[in-house]
N, C-alpha and C positions, 0 to 999 in steps of 0.2 A: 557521468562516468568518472569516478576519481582515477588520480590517476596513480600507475602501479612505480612506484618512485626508484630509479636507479641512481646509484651514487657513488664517486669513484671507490674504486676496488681498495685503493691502499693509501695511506697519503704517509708521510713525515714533512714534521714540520721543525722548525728552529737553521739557527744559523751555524753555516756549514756543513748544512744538511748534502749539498751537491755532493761532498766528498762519497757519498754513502752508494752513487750512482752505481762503482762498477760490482759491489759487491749485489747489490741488487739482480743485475743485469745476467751476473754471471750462472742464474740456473733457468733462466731463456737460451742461453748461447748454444742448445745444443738442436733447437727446432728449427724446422724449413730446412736451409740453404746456409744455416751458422753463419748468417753474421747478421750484425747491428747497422740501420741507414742512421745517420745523424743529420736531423736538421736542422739547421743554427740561421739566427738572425744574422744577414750579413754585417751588423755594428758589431759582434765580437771577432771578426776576423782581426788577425794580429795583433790581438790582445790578450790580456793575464788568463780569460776563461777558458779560450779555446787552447790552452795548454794544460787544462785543469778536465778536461774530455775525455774520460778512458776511452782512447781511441785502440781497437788493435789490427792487426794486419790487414783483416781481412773485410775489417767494415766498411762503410764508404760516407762519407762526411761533406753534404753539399752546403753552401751559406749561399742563403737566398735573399735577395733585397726586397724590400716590403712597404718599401717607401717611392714611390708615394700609392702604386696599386694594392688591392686587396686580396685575398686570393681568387682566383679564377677557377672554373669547373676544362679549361683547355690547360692551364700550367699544373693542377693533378693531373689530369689523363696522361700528359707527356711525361711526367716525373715518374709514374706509374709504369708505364710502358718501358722506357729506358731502364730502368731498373732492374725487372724481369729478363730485357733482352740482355740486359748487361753483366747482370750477376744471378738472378735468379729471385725465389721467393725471401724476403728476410725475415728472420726470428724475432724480429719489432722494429720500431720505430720513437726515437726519441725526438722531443720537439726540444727545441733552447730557443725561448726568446718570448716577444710579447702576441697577443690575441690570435695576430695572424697566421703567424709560427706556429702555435696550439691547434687553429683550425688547419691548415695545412698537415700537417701531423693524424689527425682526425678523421680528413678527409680520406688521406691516404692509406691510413690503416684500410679502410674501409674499402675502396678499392682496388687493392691489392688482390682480393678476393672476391668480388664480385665485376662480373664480365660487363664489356662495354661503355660507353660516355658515362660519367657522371651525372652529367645531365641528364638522364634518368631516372636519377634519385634524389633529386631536387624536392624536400618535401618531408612530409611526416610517416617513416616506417615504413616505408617502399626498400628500402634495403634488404639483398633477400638472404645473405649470409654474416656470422659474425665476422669483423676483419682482426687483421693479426694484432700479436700485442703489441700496444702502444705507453709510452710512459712522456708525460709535459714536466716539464722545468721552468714555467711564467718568470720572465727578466722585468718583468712591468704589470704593475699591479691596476685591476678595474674593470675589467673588458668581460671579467668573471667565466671566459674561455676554457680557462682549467678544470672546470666543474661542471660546463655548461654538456647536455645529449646534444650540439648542434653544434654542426660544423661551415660556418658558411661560405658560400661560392656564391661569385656573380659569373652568373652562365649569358650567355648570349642572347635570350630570350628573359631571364629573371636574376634579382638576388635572391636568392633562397638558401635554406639552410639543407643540409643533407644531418636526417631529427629520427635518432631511435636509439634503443638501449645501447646498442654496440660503438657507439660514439664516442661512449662517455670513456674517459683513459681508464687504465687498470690501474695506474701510479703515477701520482702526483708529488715532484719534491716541493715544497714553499721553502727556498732559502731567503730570507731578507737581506741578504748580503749583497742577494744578484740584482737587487735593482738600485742600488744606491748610485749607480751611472746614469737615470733617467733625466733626462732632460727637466728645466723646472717646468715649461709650458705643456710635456707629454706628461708630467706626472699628473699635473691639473687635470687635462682632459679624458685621459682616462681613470683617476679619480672619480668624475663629474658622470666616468658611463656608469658606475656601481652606484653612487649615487642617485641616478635617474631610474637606474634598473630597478631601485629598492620603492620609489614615489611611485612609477609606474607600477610594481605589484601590487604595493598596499591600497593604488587607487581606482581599483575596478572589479569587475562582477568576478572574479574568480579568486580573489583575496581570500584568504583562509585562515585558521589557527597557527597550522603547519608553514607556509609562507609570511605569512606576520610574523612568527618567532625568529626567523632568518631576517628578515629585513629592518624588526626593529634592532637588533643587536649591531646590524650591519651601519643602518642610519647611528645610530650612537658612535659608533666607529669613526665614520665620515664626519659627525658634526668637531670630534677628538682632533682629528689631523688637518679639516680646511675653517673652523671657524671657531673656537674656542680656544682660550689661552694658552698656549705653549704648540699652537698647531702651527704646519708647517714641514716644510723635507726636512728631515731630521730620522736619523738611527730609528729612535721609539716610536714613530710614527709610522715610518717603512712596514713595521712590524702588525701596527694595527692596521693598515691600509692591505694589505697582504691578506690578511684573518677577515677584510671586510668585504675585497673582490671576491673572496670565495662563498663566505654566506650572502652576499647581495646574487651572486650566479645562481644556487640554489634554491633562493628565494622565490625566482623570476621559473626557475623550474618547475615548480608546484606552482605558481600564479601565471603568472606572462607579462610580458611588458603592454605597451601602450602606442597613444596618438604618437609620442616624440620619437621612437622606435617606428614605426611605419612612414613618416617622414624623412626621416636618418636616410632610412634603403634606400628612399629613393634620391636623394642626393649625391649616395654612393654610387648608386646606379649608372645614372647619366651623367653627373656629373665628375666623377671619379672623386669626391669630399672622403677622406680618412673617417673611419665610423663615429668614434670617439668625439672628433671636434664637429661632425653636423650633428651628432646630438646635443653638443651646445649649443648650435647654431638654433638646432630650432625648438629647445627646451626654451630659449631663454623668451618667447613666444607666446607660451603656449599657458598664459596665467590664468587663463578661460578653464581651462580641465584640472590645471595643477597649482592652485592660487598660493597653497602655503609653500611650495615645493619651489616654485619659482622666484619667491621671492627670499627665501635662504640661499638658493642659487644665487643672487645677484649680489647678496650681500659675501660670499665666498670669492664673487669675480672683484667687487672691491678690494675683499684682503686680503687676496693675491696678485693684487695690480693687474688684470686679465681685461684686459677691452678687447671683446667681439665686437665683427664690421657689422655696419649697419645699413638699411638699403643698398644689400646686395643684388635683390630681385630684379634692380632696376634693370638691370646688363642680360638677365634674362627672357629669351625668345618664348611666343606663345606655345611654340612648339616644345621646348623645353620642359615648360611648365606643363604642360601637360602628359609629357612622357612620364617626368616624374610621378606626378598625380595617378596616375595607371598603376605605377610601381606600388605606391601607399598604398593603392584602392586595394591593391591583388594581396593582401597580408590582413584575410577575414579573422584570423585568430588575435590579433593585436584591435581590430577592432570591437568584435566582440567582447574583448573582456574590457575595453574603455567605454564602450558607450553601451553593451548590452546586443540579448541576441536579434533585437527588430536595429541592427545600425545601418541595414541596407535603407531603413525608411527616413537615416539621418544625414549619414553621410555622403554625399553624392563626389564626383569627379571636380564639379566647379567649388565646391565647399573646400577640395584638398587643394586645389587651386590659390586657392583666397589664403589660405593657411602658412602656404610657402611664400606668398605675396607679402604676405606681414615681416618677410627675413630683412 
């Protein structure tokens, strides 16, 4: 079945593009309930951005902390909830900040309008209405969120993504201005997720014309900013790293990611691991599936002084290990496109086992 490809509605790109937000905004303001939710990464609280918010009377402006959990399928239901009882339906939703902010944003568009847990919709196309307009602002470049039909939640029985056309935002700003405050060690790691994003599309059964042409432009991107001369945080790089989370997100749209992605979740899972750094964690692993991939990877953690821990598994419970391993197993579409459609005759529970053993 190919698939029938959605992609955001609207985007602008360049710097100083945020300025353009309230005119934007301003011929939504008349739908629902008139006003705009804003939801901001709690790192720009009392700082130069969140003066820069067309905020007006009527809208409501929550900053949420995202560090160090993910988002959750119970903190949308409540933000959901409260909002409605609070003020009513909004005319959108704006997201400010990095991956998790965007899903959050995503999620919430989504049910705002459709009845009941989230947990529900955990999954591919199970959503049963479009939700309202939503527009992302990515402060941090990689996580390829802004682009991406999925929104994910770890819900109390899974991570999963909440995956269908109505996901995807209507409007996208890309300023490079806004991420020029990333930390050096978050720009790396979620760098290293568009990066992975782009090795894991091009390396499995669902690779195509149409996701190859995203992911080689986007790899050329990534080799520009972490391992070629002049690469590095830097203005001009912000710029290409920006341009590269977004075709390595659409890349993976048309393809899918892979083994180091079904690993990740489950890290996240049980563990509570930030997405971005357990897919270093267990990309840098995984030379068996991704031999050239992995090892340009390691040569990037060189030239940006990055030492990842080593026999971390050891502190892990059998039990652990195997919850996780459940997590990975249950993510048949990432293994599908890594190892093909007989993976059930490859991949077993103690194989995923052994895999996280190697951290």
């Amino acid at each position: 079945m190919h698939k029938n490809f959605k992609n955001i509605d609207k985007t602008v790109y360049g710097r100083g593009s945020f300025d353009q937000l309230d005119s934007i905004l301003a011929e939504k303001r008349t739908e629902n309930d008139r006003f705009f939710l804003f939801i901001v990464d709690q790192f720009f609280k009392d700082k130069a951005l969140e003066k820069r918010i067309p905020l007006r009377q009527e809208d409501v402006l929550l900053f949420i902390d995202v560090d160090p959990c993910e988002p959750t399928t119970e903190q949308i239901d409540t933000l959901r909830d409260r909002i409605l009882r609070e003020k009513g339906l909004p005319s959108g939703i704006v997201g400010i900040g990095g991956g998790s902010i965007m899903d959050i944003a995503k999620a919430s568009s989504l049910m705002f309008t459709n009845e009941g847990s989230s947990t529900k919709y955990q999954g591919l196309n199970l959503i049963k209405k479009p939700g309202i307009y939503h527009l992302g602002v990515p402060t941090i470049s990689g996580t390829g969120a802004e682009c991406s039909m999925t929104a994910v939640l770890t819900g109390p029985e899974k991570k999963l993504g909440l995956k269908c056309d109505w996901t995807v935002f209507n409007q996208v700003i890309l300023d490079p201005d806004l991420i020029a405050s990333v930390p050096s060690y978050w720009w790396f790691y979620t760098g290293m997720d568009t990066y992975i994003h782009c090795i894991e599309s091009e390396n499995g059964k669902l690779n195509n014309a149409f996701s190859h042409a995203y992911a080689e432009q986007s790899l050329k991107l990534c080799r520009e900013v972490f391992i070629l001369e002049g690469c590095g945080q830097n203005a001009a790089n912000d710029e290409k790293l920006m341009i590269a989370s977004l075709m390595g997100g659409l890349s993976l749209t048309y393809s899918e990611v892979g083994v180091c992605h079904a690993l990740s979740y489950g890290l996240s899972k049980i563990l509570g691991t930030r997405h971005c750094y357990a897919n270093c964690l267990a990309f840098n692993h995984l030379e068996d599936y991704y031999p050239e991939g992995v090892n340009e990877f390691r040569q990037m953690l060189l030239k940006h002084q990055i030492t990842l821990p080593q026999n971390i598994s050891k502190d892990w419970t059998e039990e652990q290990l195997t919850e996780m391993a459940h997590v990975a197993y249950n993510l048949p579409h990432m293994w599908m496109h890594a190892v093909g459609t007989d993976w059930k005759e490859k991949i077993t529970i103690d194989l995923i086992k052994n895999l996280y053993k190697r951290l």
